[in-house]
C-alpha positions as CSV (number, residue, x, y, z in Angstrom):
1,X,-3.8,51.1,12.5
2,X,-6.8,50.3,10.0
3,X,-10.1,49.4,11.7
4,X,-12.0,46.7,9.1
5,X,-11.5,44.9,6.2
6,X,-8.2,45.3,3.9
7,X,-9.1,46.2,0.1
8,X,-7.4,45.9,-3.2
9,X,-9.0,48.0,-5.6
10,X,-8.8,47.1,-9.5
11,X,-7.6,49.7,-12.2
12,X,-10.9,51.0,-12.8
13,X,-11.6,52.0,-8.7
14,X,-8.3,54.2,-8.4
15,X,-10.2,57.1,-6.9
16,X,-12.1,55.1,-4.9
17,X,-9.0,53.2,-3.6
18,X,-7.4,56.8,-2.6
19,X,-10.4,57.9,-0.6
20,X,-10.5,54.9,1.2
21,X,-7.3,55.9,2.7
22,X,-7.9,58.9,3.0
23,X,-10.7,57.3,5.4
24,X,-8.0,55.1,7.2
25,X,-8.7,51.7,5.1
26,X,-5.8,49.8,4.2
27,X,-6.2,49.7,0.5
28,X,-3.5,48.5,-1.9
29,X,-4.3,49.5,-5.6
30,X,-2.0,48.2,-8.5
31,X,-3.2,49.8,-12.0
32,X,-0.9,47.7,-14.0
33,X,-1.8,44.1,-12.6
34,X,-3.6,42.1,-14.6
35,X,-6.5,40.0,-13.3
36,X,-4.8,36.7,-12.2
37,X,-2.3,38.9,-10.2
38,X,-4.9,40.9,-8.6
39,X,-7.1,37.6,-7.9
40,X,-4.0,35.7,-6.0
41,X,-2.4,38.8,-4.5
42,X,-6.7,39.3,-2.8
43,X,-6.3,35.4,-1.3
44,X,-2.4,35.6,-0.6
45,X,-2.4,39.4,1.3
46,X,-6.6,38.1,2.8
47,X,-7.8,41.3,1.4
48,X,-11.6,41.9,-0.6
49,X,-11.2,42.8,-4.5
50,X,-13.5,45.9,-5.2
51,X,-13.8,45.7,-8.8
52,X,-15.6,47.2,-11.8
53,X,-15.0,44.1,-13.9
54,X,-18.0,41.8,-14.1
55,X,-15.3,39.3,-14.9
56,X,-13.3,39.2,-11.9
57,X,-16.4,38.7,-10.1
58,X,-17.8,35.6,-11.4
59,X,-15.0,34.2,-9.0
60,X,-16.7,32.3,-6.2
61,X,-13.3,31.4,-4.3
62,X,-12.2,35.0,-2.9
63,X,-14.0,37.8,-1.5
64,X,-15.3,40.9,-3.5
65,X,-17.3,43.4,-4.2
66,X,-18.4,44.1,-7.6
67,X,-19.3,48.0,-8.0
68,X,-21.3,49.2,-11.3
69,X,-21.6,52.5,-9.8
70,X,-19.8,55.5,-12.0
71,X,-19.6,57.8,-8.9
72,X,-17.1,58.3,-6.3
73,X,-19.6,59.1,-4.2
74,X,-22.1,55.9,-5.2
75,X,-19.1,53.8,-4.7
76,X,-18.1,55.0,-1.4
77,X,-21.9,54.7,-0.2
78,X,-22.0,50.8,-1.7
79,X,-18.4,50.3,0.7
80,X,-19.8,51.6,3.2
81,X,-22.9,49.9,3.3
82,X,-21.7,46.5,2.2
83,X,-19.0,46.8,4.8
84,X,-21.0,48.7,7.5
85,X,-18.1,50.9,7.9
86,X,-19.3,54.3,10.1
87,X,-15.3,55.9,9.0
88,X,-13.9,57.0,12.5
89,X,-12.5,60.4,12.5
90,X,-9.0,59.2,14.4
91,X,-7.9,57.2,11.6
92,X,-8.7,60.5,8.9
93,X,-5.5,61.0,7.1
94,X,-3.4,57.8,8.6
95,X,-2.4,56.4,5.7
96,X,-0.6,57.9,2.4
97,X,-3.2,58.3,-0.1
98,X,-0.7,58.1,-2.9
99,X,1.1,54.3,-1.3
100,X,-1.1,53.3,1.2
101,X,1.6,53.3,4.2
102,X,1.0,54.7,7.0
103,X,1.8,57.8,8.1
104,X,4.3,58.7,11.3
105,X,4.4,62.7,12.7
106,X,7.0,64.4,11.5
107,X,9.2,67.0,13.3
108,X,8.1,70.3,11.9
109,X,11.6,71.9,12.5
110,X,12.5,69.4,9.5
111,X,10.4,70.8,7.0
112,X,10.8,74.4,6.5
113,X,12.6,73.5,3.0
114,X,9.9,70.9,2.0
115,X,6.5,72.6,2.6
116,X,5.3,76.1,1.2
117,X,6.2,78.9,3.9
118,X,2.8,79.9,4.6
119,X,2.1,76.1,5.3
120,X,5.1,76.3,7.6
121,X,3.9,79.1,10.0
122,X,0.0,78.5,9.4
123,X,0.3,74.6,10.9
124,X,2.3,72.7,13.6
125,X,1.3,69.1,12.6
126,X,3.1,67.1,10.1
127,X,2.9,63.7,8.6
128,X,5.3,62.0,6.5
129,X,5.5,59.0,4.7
130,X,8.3,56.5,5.1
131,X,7.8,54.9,1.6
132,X,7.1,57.7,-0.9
133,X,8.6,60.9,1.5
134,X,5.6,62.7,0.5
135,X,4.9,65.3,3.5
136,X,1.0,66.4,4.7
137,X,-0.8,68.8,7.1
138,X,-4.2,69.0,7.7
139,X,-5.5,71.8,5.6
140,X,-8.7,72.8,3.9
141,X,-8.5,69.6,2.5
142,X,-9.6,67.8,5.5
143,X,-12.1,69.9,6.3
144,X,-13.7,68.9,3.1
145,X,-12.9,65.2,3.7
146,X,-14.9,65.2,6.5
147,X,-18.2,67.3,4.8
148,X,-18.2,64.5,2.3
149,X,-18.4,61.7,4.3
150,X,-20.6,63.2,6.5
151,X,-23.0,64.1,3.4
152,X,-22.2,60.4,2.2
153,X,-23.8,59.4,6.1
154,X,-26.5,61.8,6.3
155,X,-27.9,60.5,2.6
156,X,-27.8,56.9,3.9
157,X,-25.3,54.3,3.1
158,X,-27.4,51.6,1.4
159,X,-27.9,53.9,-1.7
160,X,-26.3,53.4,-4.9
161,X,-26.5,49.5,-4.4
């Protein structure tokens, strides 16, 4: 379902880890895991550590990014430039942004006790997600999604390095 590489975001990068899949990238995020743990589950799972921790990325033997940019939007630009990821608009929305799974339609008919009413007669398209049950539509959110990462194209992706 992704399309590039597989991330694992550090404690410090939790925004940036839920916009990423927002975006479609498969990217794991574990606030509590300490720096070994996050180090061997990178090599075991063959993913690239984005990290804030000048620490973490004096290690030579895995792949990672180190981001010393404070805004969401600086940090997405450095991704996408260091990545050369151009986000394709199919994979918007195909993975839970709170667990990273992705997400399977759901039969609308099953919902009317789980989403707001007006959401229920406004939209025909559901998502769900198998791990966390957590239940979304495209709404104004996704609108706004895509504004931002096309602003984040249009201002040029090797900024912020």
């Amino acid at each position: 379902m992704s399309d590039g590489p597989r991330f694992l975001a550090d404690a410090m990068l939790g925004r940036l880890a839920r916009w990423l899949r927002l975006l479609g990238y498969d990217t794991a995020y574990d606030p509590g895991a300490a720096d070994e743990e996050l180090l061997h589950r990178a090599l075991r799972e063959g993913r690239v550590l984005l990290t804030g921790d000048g620490g973490i990325s004096r290690r030579k033997s895995l792949r990672l990014l180190l981001l010393r940019q404070k805004t969401l939007e600086d940090q997405l630009r450095r991704v996408m430039a260091e990545f050369r990821l151009r986000p394709k608009e199919e994979l918007f929305f195909s993975r839970c942004p709170v667990c990273n799974e992705p997400l399977a339609p759901a039969p609308k008919e099953k919902l009317r006790e789980r989403v707001p009413e007006r959401v229920f007669e406004r939209q025909d398209d559901f998502y769900r997600c198998a791990a966390c049950e957590k239940i979304y539509w495209q709404g104004s959110h996704s609108r706004k999604v895509r504004e931002f990462v096309k602003r984040l194209e249009n201002e040029g992706g090797g900024e912020g390095r």
